[in-house]
Structure formats: C-alpha cells, structure tokens
C-alpha positions as CSV (number, residue, x, y, z in Angstrom):
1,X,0.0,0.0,0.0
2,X,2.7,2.5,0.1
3,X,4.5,1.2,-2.1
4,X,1.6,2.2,-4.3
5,X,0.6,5.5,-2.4
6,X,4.5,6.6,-3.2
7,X,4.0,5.8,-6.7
8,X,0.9,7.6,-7.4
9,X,2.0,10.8,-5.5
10,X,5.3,10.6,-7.6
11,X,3.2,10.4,-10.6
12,X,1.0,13.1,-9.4
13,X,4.0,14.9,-8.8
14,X,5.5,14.5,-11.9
15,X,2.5,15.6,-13.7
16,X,2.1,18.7,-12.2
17,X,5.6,19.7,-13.0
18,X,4.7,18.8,-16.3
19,X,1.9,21.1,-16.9
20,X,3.6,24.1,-15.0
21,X,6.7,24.0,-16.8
22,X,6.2,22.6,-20.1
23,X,9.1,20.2,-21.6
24,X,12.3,21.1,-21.7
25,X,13.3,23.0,-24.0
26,X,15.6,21.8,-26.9
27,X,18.7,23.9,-28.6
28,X,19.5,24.0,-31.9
29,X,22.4,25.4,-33.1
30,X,22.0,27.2,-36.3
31,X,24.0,26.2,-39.7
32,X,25.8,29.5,-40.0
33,X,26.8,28.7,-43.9
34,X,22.9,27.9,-44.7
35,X,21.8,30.9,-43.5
36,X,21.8,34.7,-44.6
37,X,21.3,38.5,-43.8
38,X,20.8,40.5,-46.3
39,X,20.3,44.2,-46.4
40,X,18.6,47.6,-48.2
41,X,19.5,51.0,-47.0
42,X,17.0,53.7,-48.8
43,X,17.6,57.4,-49.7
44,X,15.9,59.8,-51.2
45,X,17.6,59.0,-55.1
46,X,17.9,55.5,-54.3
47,X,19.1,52.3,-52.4
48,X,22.0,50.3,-51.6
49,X,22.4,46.4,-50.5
50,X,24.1,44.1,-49.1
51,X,24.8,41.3,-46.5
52,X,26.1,40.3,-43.2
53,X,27.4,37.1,-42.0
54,X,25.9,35.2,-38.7
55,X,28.5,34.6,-36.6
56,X,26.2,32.1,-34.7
57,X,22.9,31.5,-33.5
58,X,20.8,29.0,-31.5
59,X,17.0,28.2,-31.8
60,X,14.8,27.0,-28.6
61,X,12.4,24.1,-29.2
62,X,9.5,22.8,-26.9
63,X,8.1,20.0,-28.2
64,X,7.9,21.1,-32.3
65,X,7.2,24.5,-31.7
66,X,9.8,27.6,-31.6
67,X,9.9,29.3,-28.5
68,X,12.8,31.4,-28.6
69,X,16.5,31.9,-30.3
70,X,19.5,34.2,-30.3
71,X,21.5,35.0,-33.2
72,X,24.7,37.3,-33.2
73,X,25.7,38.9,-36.7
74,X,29.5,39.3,-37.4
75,X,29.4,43.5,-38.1
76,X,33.1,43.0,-39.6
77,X,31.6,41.0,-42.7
78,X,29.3,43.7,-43.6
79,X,29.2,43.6,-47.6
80,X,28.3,45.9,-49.9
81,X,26.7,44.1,-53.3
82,X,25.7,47.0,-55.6
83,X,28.6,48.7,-56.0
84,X,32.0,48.2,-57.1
85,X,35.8,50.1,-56.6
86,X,36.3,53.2,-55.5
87,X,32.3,53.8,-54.7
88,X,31.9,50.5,-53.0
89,X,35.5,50.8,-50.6
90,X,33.9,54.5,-49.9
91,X,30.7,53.5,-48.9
92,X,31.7,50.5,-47.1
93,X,34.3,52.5,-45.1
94,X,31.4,54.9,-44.2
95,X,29.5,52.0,-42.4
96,X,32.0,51.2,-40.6
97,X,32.4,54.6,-39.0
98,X,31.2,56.0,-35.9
99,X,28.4,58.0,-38.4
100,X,27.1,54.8,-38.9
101,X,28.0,51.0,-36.6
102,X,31.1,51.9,-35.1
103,X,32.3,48.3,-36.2
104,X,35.4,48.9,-34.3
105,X,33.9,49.4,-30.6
106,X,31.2,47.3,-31.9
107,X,31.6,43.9,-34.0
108,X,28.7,42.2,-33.4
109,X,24.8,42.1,-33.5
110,X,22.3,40.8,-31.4
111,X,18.5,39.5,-32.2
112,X,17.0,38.1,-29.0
113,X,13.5,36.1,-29.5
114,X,11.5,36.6,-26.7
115,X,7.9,35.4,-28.0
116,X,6.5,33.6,-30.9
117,X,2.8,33.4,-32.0
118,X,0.9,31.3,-34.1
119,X,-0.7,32.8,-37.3
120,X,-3.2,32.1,-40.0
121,X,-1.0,31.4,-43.1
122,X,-1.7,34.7,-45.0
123,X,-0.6,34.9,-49.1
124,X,2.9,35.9,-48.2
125,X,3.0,32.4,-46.6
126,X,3.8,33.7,-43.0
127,X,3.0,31.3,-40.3
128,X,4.5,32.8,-37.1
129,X,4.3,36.2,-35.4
130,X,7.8,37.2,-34.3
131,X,8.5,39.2,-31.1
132,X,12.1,40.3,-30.3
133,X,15.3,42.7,-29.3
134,X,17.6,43.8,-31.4
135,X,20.9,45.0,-30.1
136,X,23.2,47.1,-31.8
137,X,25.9,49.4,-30.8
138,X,24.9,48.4,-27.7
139,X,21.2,50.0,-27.6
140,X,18.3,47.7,-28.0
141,X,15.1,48.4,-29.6
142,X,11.8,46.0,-29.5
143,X,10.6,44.2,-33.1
144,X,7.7,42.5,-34.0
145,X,7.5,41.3,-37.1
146,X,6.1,38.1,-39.4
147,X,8.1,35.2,-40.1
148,X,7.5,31.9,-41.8
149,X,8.6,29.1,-39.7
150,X,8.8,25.5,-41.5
151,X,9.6,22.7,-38.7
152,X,11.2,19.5,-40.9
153,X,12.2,16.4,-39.8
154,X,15.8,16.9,-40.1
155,X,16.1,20.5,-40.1
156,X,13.9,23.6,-39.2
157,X,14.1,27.0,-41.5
158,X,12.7,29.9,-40.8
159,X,12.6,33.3,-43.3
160,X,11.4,36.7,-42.2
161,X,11.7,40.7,-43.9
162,X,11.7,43.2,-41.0
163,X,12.8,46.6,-40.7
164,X,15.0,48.6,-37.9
165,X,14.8,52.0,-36.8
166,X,18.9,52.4,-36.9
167,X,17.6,56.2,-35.0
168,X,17.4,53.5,-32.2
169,X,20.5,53.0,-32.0
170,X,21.9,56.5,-31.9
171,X,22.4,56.1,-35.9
172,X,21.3,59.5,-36.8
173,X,23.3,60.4,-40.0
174,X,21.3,61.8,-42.9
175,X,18.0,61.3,-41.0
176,X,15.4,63.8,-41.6
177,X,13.6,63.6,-38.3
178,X,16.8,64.7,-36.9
179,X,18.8,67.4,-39.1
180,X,16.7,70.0,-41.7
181,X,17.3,71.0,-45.5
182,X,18.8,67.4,-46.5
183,X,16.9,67.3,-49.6
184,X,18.1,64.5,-51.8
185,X,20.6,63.6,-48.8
186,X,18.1,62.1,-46.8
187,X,18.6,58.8,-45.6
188,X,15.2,56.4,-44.4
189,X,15.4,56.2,-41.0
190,X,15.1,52.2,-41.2
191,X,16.6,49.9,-43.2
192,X,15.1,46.5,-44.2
193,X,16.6,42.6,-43.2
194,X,16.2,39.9,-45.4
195,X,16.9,36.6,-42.8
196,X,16.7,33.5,-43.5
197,X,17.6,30.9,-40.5
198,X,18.6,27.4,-41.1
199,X,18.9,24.9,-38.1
200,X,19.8,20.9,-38.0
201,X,18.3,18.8,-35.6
C-alpha cells in the first residue's frame, strides 16, 4: 500500500511539473553557412544592398514549436553588393564609422527572441508572429514582425523581412527627423533585413 501510495503521488508529482513548466526545452544550433542577412539602406535617389554574416545563432524548441533563439551577426563582414571600386571601398568604409555601426567598438549584433505566436498562413506564406530585441551598438530596440517558420524532420528554417529604426541606435546620419534642408541627402530612417535561418536537428 505504500508502495503504491508513493507511486501515485510521484506520478501526481510529476504531472504537475509537467503542466507548470512545459518540456524542456531543446537547442539547436543554427547552420551559419545555410543561412543569410541580407540588407537595403533607402535614400531619397535611391538604395543600396548588401549582406552580413551570422556569426552564430541558437534556436529554442518545446516539443515542435519555436519558442525562442539568439542570433549574433559578425558587423566586420558587412558587404556591400551594388557597387564596385572606389564607390563600394567609400561606402563600405562609411558603415564602418562612428556615423554609422562603429564596427570597431562594436563587432557584433544581437536579435533576441522573446515570443513567438501562431498565425493564419496569409498569401505571403507567414506562419508565425515574431517578437524580439535587437541590439546594436549596444542600444536595444523591441521588433515584431512576421516570419515563416517551417519545422522539418531533419532540419527547421525559418525566413522573415523586418525593418529597424537604426535612430534606435543612436544612428542618426542623414535622418530627416533629426537634421533639416537634407533634400536628396536624406537617408530612411530604417533599413530592411532579409533573414533567412537554417537549423539541424
């Protein structure tokens, strides 16, 4: 009889952890070389792209559902993929100042998913609402944004556009909400991410 009483209360136990804590949560580390960044910066006569390298990145599981991930960018592999020469080695050098991502004081990136909802499949094919931090330069700004999330047997993907406020971030060159008379200097305050993640199980 206790034998039995021990056993039911350590089921009992068991699950009530169960429903109060969910299941553990599984890590996935993300296939840096399968996945991409790839940016547009927009100005008043026209736009530039280009791409940044993850540097690494983990995805949170419970069950088959994503429930959170971290992703660091490598700032020293920004790329420039519109322009060529002396336009290109300009440009680039301007990201890399302090007008810009002060890549020297600051090499990396940071998108921190904090919450991930469930949507109706809309035509775009987006499947999950996307909550989130980004951190750069060392200031962090709040994102929500759609993302379609596609959990395969032996790998899960996940694609997503979003745009940043770089103002956020103290990234104020060219911005018209912050300096007057620009005119065809102006610079869009954000600039658009093209991400696509790629994780093995």
């Amino acid at each position: 009889m206790m034998k039995y009483f021990a056993y039911t209360s350590f089921l009992a136990i068991a699950s009530f952890l169960l429903v109060a804590f969910g299941p553990a949560a599984t890590k996935l580390s993300v296939d840096t070389s399968q996945s991409s960044i790839q940016w547009t910066g927009k100005k008043v006569t026209g736009q530039h792209e280009g791409s940044v390298q993850l540097k690494s990145g983990e995805l949170m599981l419970e069950g088959n559902q994503l429930v959170g991930g971290t992703f660091v960018a490598d700032m020293n592999t920004i790329e420039i993929t519109d322009l060529k020469g002396k336009m290109k080695s300009k440009l680039l050098g301007h990201l890399q100042s302090d007008d810009f991502f002060s890549i020297s004081d600051f090499g990396t990136a940071t998108f921190t998913l904090t919450k991930v909802t469930p949507a109706s499949k809309n035509d775009q094919g987006y499947t999950h609402s996307l909550k989130g931090k980004m951190e750069i330069k060392g200031m962090t700004q709040e994102l929500t944004f759609m993302a379609k999330v596609e959990m395969g047997k032996d790998m899960v993907t996940a694609t997503a556009d979003l745009a940043v406020d770089r103002t956020q971030h103290n990234i104020r060159y060219g911005s018209g909400s912050f300096f007057d008379n620009l005119g065809d200097q102006t610079i869009d305050d954000d600039f658009l991410l093209t991400v696509s993640i790629t994780a093995k199980r």
